[in-house]
N, C-alpha and C positions, 0 to 999 in steps of 0.2 A: 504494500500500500504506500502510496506515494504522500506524503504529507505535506513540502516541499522541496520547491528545488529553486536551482539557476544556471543558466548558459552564461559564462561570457567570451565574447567575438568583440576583440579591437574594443572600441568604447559602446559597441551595442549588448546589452544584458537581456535577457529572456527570462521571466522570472515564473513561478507557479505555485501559490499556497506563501501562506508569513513565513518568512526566511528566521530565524531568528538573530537578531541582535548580531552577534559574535558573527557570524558566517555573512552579515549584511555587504553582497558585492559590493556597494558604496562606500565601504567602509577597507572594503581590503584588497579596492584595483582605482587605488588614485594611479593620475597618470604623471605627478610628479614623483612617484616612487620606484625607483628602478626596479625592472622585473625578478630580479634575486632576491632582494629583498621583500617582495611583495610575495612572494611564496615563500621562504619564510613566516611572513606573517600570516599569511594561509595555512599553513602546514600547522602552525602555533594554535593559530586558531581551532580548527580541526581535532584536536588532540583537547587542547580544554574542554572543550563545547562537547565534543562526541567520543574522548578518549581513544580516537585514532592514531596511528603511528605508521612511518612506512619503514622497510627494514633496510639496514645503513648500505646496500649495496644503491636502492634508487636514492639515496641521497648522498651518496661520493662518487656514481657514474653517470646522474644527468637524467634526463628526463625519462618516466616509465612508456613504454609502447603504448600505442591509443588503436581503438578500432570505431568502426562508423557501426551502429548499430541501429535495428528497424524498427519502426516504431510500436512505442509500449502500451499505445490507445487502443488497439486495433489486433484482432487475429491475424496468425500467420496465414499468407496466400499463398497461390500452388508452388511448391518448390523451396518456402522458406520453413527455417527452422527455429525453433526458442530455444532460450535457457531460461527457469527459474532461479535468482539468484535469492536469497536471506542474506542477514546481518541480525546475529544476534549481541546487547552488547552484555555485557560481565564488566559487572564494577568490583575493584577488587577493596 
């Protein structure tokens, strides 16, 4: 279940459902903040707000792989495939 989310593309955002606070794109894709930084401060964010982490290989070799994926509205049509994905979280 999708609660919210956000795209961001250059200075366009795409937004869906209240973002909270911490994760607010406005708040952590200024465009005086160089991009190293600015993920950083997403990554930061991320791990507060949802105790996320990524493991120190994508963060000492650069950006993780990305794929184009179809849309999450809508059944798969002839030939396409899903995956169901979970996130469960554990607070320790």
């Amino acid at each position: 279940m999708e609660i919210y989310s956000f795209t961001v593309r250059g200075t366009e955002v795409q937004r869906s459902g209240a973002t909270p606070e911490a994760l607010d794109p406005a708040r952590l894709f200024l465009p005086e903040v160089p991009q190293l930084d600015a993920e950083r401060q997403l990554l930061a964010a991320l791990h507060t707000e949802l105790g996320l982490s990524l493991p120190r290989f994508a963060l000492t070799q650069g950006s993780l792989r990305t794929i184009t994926t179809r849309s999450w509205t809508r059944a798969p049509r002839a030939g396409e495939g899903f995956v169901h994905v979970g996130f469960v979280r554990h607070r320790r």
